[in-house]
mmCIF file as gemmi writes it, N, C-alpha and C atoms, coordinates in Angstrom:
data_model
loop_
_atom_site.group_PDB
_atom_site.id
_atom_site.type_symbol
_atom_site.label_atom_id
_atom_site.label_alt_id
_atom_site.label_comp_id
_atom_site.label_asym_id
_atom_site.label_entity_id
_atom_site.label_seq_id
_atom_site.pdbx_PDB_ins_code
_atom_site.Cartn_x
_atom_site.Cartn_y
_atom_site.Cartn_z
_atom_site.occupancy
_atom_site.B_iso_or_equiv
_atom_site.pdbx_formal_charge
_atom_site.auth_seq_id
_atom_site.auth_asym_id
_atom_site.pdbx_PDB_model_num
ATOM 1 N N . UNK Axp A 1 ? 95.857 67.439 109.003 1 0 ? 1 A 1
ATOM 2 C CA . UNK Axp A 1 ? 94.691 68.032 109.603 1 0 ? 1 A 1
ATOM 3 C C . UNK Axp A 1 ? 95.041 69.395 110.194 1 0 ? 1 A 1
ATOM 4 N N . UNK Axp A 2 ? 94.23 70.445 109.906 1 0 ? 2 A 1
ATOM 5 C CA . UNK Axp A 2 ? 94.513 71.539 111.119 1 0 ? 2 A 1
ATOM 6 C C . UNK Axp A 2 ? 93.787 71.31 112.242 1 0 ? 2 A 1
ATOM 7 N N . UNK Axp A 3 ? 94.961 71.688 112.939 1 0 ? 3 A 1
ATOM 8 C CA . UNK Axp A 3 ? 94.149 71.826 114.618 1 0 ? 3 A 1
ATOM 9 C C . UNK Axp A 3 ? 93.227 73.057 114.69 1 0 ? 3 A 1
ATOM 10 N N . UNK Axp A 4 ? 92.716 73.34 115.897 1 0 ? 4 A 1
ATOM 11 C CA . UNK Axp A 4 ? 91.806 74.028 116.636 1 0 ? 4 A 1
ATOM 12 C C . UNK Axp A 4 ? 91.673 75.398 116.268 1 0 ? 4 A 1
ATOM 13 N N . UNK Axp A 5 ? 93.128 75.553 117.229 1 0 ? 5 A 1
ATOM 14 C CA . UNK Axp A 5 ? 93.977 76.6 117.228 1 0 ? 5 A 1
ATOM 15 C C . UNK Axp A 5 ? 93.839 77.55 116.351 1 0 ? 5 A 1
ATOM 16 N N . UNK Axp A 6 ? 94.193 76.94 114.346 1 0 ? 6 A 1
ATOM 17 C CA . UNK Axp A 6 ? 94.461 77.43 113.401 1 0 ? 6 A 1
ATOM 18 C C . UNK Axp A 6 ? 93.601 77.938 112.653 1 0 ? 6 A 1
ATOM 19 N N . UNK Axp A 7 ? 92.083 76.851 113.049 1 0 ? 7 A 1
ATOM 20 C CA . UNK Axp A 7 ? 90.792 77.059 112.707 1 0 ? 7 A 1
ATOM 21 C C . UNK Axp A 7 ? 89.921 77.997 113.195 1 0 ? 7 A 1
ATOM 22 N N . UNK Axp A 8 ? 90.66 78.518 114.894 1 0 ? 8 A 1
ATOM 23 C CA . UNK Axp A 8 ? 89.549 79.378 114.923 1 0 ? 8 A 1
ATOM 24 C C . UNK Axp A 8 ? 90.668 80.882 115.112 1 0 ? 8 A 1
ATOM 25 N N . UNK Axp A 9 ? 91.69 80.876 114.213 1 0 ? 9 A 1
ATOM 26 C CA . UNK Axp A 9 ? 92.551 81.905 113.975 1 0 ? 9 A 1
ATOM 27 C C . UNK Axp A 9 ? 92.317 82.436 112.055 1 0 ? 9 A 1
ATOM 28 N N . UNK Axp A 10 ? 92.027 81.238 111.706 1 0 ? 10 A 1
ATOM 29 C CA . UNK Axp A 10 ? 91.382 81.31 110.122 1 0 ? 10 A 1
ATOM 30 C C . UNK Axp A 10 ? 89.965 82.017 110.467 1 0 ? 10 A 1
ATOM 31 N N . UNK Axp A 11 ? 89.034 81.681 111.345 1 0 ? 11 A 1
ATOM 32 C CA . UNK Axp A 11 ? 87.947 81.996 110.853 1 0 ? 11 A 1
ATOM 33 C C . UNK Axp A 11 ? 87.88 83.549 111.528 1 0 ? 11 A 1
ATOM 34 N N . UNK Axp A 12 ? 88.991 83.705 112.674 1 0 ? 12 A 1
ATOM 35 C CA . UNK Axp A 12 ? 89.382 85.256 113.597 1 0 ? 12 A 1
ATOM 36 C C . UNK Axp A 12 ? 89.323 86.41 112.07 1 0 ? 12 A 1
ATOM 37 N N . UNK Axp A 13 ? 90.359 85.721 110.986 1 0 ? 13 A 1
ATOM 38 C CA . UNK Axp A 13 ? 90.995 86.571 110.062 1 0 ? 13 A 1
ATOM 39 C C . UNK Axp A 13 ? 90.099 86.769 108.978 1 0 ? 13 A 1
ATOM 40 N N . UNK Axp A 14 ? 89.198 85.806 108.564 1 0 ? 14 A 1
ATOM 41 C CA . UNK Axp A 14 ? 87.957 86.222 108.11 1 0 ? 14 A 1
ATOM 42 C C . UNK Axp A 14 ? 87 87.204 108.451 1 0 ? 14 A 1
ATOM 43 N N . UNK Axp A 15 ? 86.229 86.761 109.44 1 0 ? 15 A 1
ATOM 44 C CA . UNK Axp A 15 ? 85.633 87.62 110.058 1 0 ? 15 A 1
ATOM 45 C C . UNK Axp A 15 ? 86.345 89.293 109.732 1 0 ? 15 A 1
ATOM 46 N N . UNK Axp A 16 ? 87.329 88.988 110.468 1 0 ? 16 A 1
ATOM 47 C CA . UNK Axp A 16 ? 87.819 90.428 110.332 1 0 ? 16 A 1
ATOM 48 C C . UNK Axp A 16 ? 87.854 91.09 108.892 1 0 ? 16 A 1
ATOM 49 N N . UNK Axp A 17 ? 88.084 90.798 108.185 1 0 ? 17 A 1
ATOM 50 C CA . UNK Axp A 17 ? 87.666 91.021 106.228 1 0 ? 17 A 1
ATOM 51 C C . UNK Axp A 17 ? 87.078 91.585 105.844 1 0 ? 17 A 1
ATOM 52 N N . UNK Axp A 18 ? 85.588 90.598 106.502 1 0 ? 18 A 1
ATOM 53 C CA . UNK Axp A 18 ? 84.407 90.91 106.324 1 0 ? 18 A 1
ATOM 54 C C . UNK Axp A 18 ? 83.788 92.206 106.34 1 0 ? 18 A 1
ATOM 55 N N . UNK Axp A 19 ? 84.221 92.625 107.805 1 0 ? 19 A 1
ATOM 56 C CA . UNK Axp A 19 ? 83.562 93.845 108.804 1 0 ? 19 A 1
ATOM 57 C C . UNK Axp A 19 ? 84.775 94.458 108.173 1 0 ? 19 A 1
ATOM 58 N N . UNK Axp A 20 ? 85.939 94.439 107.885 1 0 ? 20 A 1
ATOM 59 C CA . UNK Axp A 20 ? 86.389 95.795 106.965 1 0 ? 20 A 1
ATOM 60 C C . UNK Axp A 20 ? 86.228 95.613 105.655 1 0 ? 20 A 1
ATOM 61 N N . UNK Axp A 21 ? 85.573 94.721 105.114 1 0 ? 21 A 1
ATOM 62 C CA . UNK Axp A 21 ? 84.825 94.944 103.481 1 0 ? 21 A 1
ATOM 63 C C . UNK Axp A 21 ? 83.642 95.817 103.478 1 0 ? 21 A 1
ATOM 64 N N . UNK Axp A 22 ? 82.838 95.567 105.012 1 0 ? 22 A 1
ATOM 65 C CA . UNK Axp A 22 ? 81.725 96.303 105.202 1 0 ? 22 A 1
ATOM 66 C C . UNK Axp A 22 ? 81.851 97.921 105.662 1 0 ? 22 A 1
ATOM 67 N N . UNK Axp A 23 ? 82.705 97.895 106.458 1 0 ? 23 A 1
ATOM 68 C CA . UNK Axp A 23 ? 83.402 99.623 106.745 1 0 ? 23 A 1
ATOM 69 C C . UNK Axp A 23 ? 83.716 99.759 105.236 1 0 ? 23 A 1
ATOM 70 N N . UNK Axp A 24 ? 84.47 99.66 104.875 1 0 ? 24 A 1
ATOM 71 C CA . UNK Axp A 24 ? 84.196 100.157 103.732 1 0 ? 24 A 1
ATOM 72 C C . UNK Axp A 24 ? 83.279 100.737 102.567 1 0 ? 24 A 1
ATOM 73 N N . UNK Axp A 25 ? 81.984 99.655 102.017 1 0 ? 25 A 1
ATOM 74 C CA . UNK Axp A 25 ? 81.29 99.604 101.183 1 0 ? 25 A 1
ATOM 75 C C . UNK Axp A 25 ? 80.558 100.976 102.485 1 0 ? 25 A 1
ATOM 76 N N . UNK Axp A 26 ? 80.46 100.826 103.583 1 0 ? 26 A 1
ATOM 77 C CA . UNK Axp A 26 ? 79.368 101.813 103.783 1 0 ? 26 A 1
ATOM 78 C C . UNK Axp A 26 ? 80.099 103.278 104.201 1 0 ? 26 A 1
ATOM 79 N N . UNK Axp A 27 ? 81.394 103.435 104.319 1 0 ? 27 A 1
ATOM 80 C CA . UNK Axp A 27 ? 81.746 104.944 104.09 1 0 ? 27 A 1
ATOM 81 C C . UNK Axp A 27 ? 81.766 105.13 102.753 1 0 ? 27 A 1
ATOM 82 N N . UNK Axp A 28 ? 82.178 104.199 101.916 1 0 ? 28 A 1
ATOM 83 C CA . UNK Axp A 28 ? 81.683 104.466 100.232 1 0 ? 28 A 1
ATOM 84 C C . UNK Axp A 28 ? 80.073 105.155 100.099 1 0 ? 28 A 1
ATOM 85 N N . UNK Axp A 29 ? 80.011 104.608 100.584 1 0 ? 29 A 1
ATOM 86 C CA . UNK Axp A 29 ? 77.924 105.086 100.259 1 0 ? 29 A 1
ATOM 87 C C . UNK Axp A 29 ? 78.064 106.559 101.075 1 0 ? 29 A 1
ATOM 88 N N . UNK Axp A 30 ? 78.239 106.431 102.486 1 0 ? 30 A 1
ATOM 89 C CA . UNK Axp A 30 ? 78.456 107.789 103.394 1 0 ? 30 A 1
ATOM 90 C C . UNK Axp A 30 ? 78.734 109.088 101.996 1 0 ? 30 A 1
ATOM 91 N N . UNK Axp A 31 ? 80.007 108.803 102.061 1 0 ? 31 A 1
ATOM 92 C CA . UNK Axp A 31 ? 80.827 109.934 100.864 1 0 ? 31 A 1
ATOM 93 C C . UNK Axp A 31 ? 80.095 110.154 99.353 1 0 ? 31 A 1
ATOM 94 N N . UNK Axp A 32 ? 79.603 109.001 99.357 1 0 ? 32 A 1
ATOM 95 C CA . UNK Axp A 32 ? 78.813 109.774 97.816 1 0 ? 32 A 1
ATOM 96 C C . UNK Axp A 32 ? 77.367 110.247 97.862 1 0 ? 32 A 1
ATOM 97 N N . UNK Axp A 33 ? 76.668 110.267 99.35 1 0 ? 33 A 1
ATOM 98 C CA . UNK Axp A 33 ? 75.484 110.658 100.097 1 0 ? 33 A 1
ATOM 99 C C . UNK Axp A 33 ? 76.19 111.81 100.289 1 0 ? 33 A 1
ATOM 100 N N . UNK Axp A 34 ? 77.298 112.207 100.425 1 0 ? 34 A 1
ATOM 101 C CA . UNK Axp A 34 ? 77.827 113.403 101.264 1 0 ? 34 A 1
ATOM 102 C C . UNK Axp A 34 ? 77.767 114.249 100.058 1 0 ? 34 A 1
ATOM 103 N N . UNK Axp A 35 ? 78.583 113.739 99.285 1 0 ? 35 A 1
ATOM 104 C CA . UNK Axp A 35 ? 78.661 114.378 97.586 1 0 ? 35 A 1
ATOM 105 C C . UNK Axp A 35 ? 77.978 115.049 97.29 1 0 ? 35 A 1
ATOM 106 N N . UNK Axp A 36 ? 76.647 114.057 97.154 1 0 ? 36 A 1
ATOM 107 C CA . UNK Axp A 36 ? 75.35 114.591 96.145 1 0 ? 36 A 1
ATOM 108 C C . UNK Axp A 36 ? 74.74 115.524 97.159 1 0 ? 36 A 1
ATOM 109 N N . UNK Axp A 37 ? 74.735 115.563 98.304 1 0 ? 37 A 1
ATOM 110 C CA . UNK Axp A 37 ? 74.094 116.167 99.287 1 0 ? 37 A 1
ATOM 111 C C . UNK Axp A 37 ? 74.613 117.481 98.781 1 0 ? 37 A 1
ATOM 112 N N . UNK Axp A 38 ? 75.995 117.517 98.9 1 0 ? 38 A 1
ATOM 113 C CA . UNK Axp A 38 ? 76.613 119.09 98.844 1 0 ? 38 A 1
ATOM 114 C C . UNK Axp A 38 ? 77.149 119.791 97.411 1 0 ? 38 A 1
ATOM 115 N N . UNK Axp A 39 ? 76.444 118.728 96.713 1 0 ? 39 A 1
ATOM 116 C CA . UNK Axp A 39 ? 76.642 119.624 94.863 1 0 ? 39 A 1
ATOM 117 C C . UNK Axp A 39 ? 75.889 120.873 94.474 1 0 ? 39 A 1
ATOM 118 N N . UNK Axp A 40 ? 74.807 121.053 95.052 1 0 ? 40 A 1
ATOM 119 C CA . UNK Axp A 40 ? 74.335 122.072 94.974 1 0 ? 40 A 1
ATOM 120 C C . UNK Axp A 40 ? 74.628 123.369 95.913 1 0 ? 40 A 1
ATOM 121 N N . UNK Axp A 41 ? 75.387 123.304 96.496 1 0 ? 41 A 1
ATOM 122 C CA . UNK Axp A 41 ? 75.792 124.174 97.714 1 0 ? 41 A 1
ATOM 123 C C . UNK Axp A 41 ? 77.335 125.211 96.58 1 0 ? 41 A 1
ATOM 124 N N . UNK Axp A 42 ? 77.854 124.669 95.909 1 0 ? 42 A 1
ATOM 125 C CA . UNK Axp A 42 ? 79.097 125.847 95.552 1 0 ? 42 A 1
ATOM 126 C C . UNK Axp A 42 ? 79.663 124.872 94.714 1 0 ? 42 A 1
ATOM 127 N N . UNK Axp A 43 ? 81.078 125.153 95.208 1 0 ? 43 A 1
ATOM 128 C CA . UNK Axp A 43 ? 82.55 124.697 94.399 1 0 ? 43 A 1
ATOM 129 C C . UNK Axp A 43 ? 82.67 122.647 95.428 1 0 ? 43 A 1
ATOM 130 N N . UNK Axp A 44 ? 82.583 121.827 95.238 1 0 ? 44 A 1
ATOM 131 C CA . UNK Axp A 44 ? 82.82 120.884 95.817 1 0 ? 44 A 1
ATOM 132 C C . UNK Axp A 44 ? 84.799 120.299 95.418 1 0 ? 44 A 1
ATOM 133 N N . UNK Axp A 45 ? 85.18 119.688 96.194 1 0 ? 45 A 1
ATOM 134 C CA . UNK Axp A 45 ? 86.515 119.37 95.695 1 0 ? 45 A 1
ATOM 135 C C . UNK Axp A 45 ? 86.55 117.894 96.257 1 0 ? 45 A 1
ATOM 136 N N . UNK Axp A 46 ? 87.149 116.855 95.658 1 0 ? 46 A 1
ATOM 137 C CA . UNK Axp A 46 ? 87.326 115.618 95.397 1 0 ? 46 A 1
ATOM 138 C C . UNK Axp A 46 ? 88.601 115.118 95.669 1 0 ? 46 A 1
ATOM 139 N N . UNK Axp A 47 ? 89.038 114.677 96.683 1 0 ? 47 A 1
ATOM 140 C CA . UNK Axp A 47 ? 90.137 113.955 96.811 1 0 ? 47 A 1
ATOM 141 C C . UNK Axp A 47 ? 90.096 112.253 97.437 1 0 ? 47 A 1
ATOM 142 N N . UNK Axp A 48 ? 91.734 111.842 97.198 1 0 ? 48 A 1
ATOM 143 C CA . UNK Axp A 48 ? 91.658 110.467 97.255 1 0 ? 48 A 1
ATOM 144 C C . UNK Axp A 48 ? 93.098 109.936 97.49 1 0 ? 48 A 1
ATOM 145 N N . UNK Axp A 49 ? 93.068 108.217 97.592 1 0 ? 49 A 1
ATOM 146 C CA . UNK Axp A 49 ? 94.544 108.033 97.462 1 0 ? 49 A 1
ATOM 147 C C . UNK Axp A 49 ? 94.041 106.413 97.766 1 0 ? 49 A 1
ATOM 148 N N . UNK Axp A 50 ? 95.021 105.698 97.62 1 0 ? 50 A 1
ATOM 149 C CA . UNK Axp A 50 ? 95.04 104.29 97.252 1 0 ? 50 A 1
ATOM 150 C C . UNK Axp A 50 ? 96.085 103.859 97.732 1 0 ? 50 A 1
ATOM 151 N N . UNK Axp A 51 ? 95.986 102.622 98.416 1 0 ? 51 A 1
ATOM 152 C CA . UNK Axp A 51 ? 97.135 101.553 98.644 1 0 ? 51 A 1
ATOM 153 C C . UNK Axp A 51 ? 97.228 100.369 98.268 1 0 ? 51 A 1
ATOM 154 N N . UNK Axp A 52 ? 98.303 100.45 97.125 1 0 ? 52 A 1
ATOM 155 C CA . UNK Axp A 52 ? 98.237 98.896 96.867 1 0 ? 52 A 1
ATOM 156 C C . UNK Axp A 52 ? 99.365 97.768 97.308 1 0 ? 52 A 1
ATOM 157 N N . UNK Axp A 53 ? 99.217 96.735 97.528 1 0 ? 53 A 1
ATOM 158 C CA . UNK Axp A 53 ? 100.497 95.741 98.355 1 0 ? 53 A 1
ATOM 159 C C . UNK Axp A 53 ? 100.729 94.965 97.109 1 0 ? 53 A 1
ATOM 160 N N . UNK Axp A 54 ? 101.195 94.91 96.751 1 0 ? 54 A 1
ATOM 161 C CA . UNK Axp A 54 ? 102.459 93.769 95.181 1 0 ? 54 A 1
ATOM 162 C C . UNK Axp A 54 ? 103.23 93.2 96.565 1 0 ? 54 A 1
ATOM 163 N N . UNK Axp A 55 ? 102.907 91.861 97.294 1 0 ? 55 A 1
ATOM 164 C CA . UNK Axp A 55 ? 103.351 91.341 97.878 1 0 ? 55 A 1
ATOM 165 C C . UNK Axp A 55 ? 104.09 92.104 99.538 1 0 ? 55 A 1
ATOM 166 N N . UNK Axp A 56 ? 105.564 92.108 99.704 1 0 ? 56 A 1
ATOM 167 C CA . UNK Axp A 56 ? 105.694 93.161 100.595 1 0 ? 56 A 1
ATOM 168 C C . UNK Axp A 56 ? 105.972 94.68 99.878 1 0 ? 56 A 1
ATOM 169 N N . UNK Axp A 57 ? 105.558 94.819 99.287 1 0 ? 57 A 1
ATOM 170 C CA . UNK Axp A 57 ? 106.063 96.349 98.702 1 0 ? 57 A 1
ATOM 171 C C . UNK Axp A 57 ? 104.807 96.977 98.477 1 0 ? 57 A 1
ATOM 172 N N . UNK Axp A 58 ? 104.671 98.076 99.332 1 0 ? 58 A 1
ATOM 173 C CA . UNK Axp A 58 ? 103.724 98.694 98.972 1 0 ? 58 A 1
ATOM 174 C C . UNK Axp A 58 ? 103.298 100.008 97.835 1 0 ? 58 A 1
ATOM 175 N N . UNK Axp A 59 ? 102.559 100.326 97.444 1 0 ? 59 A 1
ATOM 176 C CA . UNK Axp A 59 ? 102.29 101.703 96.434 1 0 ? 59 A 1
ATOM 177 C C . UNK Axp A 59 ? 101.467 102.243 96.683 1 0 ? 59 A 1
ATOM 178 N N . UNK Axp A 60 ? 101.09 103.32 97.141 1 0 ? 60 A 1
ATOM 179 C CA . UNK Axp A 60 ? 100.882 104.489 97.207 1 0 ? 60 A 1
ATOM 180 C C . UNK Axp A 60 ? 100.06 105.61 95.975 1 0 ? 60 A 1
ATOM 181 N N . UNK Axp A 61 ? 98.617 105.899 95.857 1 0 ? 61 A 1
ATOM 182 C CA . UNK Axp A 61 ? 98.484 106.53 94.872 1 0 ? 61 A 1
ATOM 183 C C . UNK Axp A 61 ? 97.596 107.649 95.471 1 0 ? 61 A 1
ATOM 184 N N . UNK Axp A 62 ? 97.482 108.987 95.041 1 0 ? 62 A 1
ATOM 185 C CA . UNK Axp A 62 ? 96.8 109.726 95.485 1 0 ? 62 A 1
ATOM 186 C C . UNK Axp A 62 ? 96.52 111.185 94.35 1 0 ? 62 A 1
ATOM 187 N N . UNK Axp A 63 ? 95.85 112.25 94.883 1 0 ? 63 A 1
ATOM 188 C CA . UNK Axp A 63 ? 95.276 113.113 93.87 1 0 ? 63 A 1
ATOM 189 C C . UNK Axp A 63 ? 95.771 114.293 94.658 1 0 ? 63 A 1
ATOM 190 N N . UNK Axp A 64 ? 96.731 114.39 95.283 1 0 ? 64 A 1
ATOM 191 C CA . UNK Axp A 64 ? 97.352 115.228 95.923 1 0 ? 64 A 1
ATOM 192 C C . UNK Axp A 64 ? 98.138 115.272 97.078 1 0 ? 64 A 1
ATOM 193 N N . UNK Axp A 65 ? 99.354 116.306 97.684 1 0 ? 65 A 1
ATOM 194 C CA . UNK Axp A 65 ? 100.236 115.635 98.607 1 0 ? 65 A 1
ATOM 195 C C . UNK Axp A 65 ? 99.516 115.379 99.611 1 0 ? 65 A 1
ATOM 196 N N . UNK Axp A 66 ? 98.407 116.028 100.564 1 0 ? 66 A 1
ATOM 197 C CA . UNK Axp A 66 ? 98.061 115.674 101.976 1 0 ? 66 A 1
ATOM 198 C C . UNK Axp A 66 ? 97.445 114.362 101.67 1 0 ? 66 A 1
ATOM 199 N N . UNK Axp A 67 ? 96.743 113.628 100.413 1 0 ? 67 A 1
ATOM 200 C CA . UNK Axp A 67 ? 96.738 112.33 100.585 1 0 ? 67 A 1
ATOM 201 C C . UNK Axp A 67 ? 97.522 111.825 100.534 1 0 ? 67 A 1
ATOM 202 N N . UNK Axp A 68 ? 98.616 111.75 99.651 1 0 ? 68 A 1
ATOM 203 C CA . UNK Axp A 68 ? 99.501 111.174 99.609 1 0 ? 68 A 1
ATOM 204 C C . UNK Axp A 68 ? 100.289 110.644 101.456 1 0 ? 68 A 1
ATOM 205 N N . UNK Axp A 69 ? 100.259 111.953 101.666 1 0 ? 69 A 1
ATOM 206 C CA . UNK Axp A 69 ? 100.889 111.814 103.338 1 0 ? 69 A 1
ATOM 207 C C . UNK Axp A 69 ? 100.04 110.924 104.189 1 0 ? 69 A 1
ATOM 208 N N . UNK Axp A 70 ? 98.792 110.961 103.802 1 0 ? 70 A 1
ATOM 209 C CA . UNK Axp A 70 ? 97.732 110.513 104.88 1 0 ? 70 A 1
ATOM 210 C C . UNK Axp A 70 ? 97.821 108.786 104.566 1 0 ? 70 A 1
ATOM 211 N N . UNK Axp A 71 ? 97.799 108.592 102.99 1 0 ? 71 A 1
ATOM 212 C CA . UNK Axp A 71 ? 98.114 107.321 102.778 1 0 ? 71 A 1
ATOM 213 C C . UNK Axp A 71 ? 99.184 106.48 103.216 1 0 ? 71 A 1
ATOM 214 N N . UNK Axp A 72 ? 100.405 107.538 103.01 1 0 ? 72 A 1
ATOM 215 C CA . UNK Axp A 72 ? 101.679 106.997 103.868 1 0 ? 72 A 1
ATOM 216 C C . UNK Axp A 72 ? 101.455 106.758 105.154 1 0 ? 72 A 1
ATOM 217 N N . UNK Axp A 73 ? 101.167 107.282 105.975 1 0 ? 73 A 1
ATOM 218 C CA . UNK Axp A 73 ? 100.925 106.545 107.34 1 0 ? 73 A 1
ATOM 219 C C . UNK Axp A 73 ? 100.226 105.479 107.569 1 0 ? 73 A 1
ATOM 220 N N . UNK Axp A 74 ? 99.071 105.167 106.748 1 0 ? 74 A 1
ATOM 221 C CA . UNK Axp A 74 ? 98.298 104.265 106.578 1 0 ? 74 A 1
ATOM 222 C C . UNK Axp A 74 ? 99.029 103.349 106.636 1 0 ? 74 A 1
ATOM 223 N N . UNK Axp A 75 ? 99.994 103.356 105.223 1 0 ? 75 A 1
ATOM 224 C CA . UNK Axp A 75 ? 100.405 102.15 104.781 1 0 ? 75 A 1
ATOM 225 C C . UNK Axp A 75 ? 101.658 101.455 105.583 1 0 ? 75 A 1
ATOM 226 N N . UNK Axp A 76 ? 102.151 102.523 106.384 1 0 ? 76 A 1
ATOM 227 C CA . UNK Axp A 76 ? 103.082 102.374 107.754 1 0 ? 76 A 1
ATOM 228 C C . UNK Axp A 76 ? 102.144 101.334 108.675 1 0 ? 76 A 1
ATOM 229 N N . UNK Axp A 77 ? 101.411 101.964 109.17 1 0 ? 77 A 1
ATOM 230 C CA . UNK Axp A 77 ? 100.138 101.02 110.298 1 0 ? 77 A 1
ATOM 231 C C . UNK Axp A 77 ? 99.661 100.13 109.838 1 0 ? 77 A 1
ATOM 232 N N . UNK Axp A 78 ? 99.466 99.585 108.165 1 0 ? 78 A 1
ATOM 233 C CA . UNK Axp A 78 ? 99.374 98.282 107.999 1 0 ? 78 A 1
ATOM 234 C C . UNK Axp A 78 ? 100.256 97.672 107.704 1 0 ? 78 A 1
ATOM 235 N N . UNK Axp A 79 ? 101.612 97.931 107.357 1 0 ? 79 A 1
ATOM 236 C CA . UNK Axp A 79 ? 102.692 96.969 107.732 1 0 ? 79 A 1
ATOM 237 C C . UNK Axp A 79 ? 102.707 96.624 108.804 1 0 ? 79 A 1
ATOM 238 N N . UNK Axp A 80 ? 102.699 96.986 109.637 1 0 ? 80 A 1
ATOM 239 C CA . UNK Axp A 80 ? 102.822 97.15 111.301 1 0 ? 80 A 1
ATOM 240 C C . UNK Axp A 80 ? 102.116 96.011 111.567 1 0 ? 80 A 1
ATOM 241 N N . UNK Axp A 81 ? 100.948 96.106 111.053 1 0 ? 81 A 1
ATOM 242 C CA . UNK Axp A 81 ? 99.832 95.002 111.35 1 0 ? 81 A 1
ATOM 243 C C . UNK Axp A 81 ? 100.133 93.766 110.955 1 0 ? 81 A 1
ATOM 244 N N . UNK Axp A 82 ? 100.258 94.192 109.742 1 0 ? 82 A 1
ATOM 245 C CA . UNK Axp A 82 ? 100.636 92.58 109.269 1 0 ? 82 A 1
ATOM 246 C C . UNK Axp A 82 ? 101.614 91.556 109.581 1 0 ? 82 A 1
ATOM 247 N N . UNK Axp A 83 ? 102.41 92.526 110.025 1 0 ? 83 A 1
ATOM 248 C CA . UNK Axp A 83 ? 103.955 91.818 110.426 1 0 ? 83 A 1
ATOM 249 C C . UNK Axp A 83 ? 103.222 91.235 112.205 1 0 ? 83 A 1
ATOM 250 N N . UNK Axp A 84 ? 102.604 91.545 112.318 1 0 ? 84 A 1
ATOM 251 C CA . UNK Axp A 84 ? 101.96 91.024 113.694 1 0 ? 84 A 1
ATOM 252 C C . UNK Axp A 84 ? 101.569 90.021 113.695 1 0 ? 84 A 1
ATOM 253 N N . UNK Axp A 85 ? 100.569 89.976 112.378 1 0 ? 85 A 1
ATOM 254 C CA . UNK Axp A 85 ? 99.271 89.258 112.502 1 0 ? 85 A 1
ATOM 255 C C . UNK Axp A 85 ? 99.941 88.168 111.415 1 0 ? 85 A 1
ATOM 256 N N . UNK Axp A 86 ? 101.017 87.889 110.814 1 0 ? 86 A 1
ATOM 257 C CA . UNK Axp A 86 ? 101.648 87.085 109.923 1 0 ? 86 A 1
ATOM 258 C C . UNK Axp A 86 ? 102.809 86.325 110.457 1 0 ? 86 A 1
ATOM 259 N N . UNK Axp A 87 ? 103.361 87.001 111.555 1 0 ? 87 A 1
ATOM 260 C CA . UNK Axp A 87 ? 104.609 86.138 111.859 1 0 ? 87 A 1
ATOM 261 C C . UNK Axp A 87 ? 104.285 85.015 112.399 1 0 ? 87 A 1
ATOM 262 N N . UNK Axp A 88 ? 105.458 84.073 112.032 1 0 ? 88 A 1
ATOM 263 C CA . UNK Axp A 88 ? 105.827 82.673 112.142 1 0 ? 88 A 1
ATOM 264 C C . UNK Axp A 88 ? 105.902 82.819 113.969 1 0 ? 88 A 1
């Protein structure tokens, strides 16, 4: 059986998911409202970068160095996290 404890630490880590599945999907929308907003204005420029976890190893992808850098810290502060929010 799980106890209490574990159950309302499972449903803590859910929750939390959630509301960053939702930060997400809605700066997604933000940025491509922002996009279309400002295509007609000039030259627009497009950048990005990605983190992916293959277990503990992380990767890193981006469309130029200041993402690249910006991702790296990221992916620093969610190790950080996880090693928090995972230890035994």
């Amino acid at each position: 059986m799980i106890s209490i404890e574990k159950k309302k630490k499972m449903q803590q880590l859910v929750t939390a998911g959630i509301l960053l599945i939702l930060v997400g999907v809605i700066m997604f929308i933000a940025g491509l409202t922002l996009s279309v907003l400002e295509q007609g204005k000039g030259k627009t420029e497009v950048r990005g970068g990605a983190i992916i976890f293959i277990g503990p190893i992380p990767i890193a992808l981006g469309t130029d160095k200041n993402s690249i850098i910006i991702i790296s810290i990221l992916m620093i502060i969610l190790m950080i996290i996880a090693y928090f929010l995972f230890r035994p």
